[in-house]
C-alpha positions as CSV (number, residue, x, y, z in Angstrom):
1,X,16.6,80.7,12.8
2,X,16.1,79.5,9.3
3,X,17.3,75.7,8.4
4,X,20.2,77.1,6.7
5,X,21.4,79.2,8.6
6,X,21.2,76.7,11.5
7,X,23.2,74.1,9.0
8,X,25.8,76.9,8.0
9,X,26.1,77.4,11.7
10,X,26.4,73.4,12.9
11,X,28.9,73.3,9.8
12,X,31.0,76.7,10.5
13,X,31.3,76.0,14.3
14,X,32.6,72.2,13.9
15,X,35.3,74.0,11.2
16,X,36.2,76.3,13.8
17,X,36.8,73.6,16.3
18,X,38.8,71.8,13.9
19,X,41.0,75.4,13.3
20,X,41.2,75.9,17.4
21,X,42.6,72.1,18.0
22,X,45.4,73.1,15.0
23,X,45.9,76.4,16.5
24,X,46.5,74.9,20.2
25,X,47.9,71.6,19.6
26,X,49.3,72.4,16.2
27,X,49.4,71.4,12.6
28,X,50.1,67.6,13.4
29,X,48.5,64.4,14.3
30,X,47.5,65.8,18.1
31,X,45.9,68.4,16.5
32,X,44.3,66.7,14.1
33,X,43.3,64.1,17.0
34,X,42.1,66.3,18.9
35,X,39.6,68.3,16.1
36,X,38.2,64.9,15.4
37,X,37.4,64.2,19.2
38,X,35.8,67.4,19.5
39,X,33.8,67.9,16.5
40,X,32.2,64.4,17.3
41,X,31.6,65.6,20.4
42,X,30.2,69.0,18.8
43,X,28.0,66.8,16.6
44,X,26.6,65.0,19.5
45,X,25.2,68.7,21.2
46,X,23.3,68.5,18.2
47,X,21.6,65.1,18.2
48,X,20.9,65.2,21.7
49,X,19.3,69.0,20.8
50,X,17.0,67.2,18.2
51,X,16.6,63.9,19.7
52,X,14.8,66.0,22.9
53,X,12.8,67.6,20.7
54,X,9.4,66.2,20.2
55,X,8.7,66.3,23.8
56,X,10.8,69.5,24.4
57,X,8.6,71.4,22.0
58,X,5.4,70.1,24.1
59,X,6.7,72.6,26.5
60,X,8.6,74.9,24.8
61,X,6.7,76.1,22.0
62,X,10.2,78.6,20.4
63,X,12.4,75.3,20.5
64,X,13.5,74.7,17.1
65,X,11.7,71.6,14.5
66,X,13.0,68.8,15.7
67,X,14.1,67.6,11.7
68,X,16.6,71.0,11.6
69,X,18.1,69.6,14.4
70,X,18.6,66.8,13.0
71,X,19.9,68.0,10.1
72,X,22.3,70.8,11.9
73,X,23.9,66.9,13.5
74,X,24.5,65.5,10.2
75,X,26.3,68.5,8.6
76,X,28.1,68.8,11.8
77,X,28.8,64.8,11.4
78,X,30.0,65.2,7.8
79,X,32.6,67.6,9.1
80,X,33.5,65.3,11.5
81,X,33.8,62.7,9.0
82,X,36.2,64.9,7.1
83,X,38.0,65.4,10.0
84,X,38.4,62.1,10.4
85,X,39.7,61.7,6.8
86,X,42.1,64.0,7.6
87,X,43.8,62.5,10.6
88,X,43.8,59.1,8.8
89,X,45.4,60.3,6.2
90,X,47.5,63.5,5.6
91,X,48.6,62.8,9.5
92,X,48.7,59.3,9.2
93,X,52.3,57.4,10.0
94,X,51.5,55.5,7.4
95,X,49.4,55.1,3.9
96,X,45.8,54.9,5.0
97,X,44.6,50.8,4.8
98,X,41.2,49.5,5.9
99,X,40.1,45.8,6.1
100,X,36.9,44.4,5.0
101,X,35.1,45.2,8.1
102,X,36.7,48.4,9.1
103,X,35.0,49.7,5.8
104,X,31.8,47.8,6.5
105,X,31.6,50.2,10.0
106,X,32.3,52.9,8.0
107,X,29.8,52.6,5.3
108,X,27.0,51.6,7.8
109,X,27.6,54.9,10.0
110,X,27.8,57.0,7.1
111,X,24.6,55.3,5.7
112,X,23.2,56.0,9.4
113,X,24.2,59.0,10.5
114,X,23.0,60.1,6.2
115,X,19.7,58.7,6.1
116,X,18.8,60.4,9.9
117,X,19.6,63.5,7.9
118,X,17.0,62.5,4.6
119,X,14.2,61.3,6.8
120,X,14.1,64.2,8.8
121,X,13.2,66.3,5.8
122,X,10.5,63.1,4.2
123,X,8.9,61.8,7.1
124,X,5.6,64.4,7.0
125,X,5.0,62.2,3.4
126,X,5.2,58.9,4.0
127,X,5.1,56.6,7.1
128,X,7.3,53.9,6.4
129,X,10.2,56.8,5.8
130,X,8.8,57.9,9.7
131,X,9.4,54.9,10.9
132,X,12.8,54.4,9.3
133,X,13.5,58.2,10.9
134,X,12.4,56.7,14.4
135,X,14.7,53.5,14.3
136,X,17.9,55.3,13.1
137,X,17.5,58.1,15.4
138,X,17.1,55.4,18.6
139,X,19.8,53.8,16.9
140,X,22.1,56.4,17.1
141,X,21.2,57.2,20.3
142,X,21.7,53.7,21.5
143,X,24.8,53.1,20.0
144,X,25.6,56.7,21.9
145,X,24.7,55.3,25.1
146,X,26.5,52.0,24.8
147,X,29.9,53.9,24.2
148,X,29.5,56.5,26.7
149,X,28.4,54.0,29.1
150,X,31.4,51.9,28.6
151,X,34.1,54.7,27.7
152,X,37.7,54.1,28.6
153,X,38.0,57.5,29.5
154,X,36.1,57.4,32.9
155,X,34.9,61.1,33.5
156,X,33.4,60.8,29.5
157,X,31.3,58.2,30.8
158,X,29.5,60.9,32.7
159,X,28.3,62.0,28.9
160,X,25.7,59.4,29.4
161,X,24.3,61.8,31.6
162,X,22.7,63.8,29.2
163,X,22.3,60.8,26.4
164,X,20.0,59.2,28.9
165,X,18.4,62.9,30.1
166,X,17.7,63.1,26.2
167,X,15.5,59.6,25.8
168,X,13.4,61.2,29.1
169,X,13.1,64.7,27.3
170,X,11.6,63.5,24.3
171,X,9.1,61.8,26.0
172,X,7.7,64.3,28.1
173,X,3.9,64.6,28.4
174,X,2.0,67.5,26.9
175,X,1.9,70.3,29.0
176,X,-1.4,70.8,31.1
177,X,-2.0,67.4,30.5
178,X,-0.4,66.0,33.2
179,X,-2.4,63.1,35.2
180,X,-2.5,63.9,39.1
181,X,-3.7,61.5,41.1
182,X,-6.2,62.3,43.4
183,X,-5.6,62.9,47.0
184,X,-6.3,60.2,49.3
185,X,-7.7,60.4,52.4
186,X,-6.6,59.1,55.9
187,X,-6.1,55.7,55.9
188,X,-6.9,55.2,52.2
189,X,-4.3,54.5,49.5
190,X,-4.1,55.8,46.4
191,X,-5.1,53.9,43.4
């Protein structure tokens, strides 16, 4: 699948979540609720897809570049966002207000979730743009970990599940290169 496609498809799919949750909930602030809960959760399928991939590929040789992945999560993300946007607003009870540091979380997500998406694409040229790929995408996935591990909701706490399964997926050793440690005999331990 070509990186567009993929994008259209991360895009189209959390739109079509956000249409289901109006259709079943209706055209209100449950609705609109709910479409942000889920296209987060959307979203998240496809950081976890492209945070496992480096050591996924290793194996899997068809499993898709790691930086589309990447890039299908942060134009599933940006719907999200808008989704977000939406219930805050149009459903709202009131007129949307935001303190200083409500809009400081704001603009630091964005500017996380953002530059994931732009390193994914510049990292092969430069290696300070790498590293800043490498420390957004474990800080996502930390911050991931930290709220699913902690989640009011108790059976969402099981999401951690696969956050954690993620972190051991991307490090996965090359295939055929896997150290075995040789056998040892009666009365001998291994070293």
């Amino acid at each position: 699948m070509s990186n567009w496609k993929l994008l259209t498809a991360a895009a189209a799919s959390n739109i079509l979540v956000i249409v289901l949750c109006f259709a079943v909930y209706g055209m209100n602030a449950e609705g609109a609720g709910a479409g942000t809960r889920v296209t987060a959760r959307l979203a998240i399928c496809f950081f976890l897809a492209g945070f496992a991939a480096p050591g996924l590929r290793k194996w899997l040789a068809w499993y898709p570049e790691p930086a589309m992945l990447i890039q299908a999560f942060v134009a599933a993300q940006l719907i999200h966002f808008c989704s977000v946007i939406m219930l805050h607003t149009k459903f709202a009870d009131g007129p949307l207000r935001l303190d200083a540091p409500q809009v400081v979380i704001v603009l630091v997500g964005f500017s996380i979730v953002v530059g994931a998406g732009l390193t994914a694409t510049l990292c092969p040229r430069s290696h300070i743009c790498g590293a800043a790929q490498i420390v957004l995408l474990y800080l996502i996935w930390l911050i991931l970990a930290a709220d699913y591990a902690k989640h009011p909701v108790k059976t969402l706490r099981l999401v951690v599940i696969p956050v954690v399964l993620a972190l051991v997926l991307r490090h996965l050793p090359v295939w055929g290169r896997l150290k075995t440690l040789p056998k040892a005999s009666v009365g001998q331990s291994a070293p």
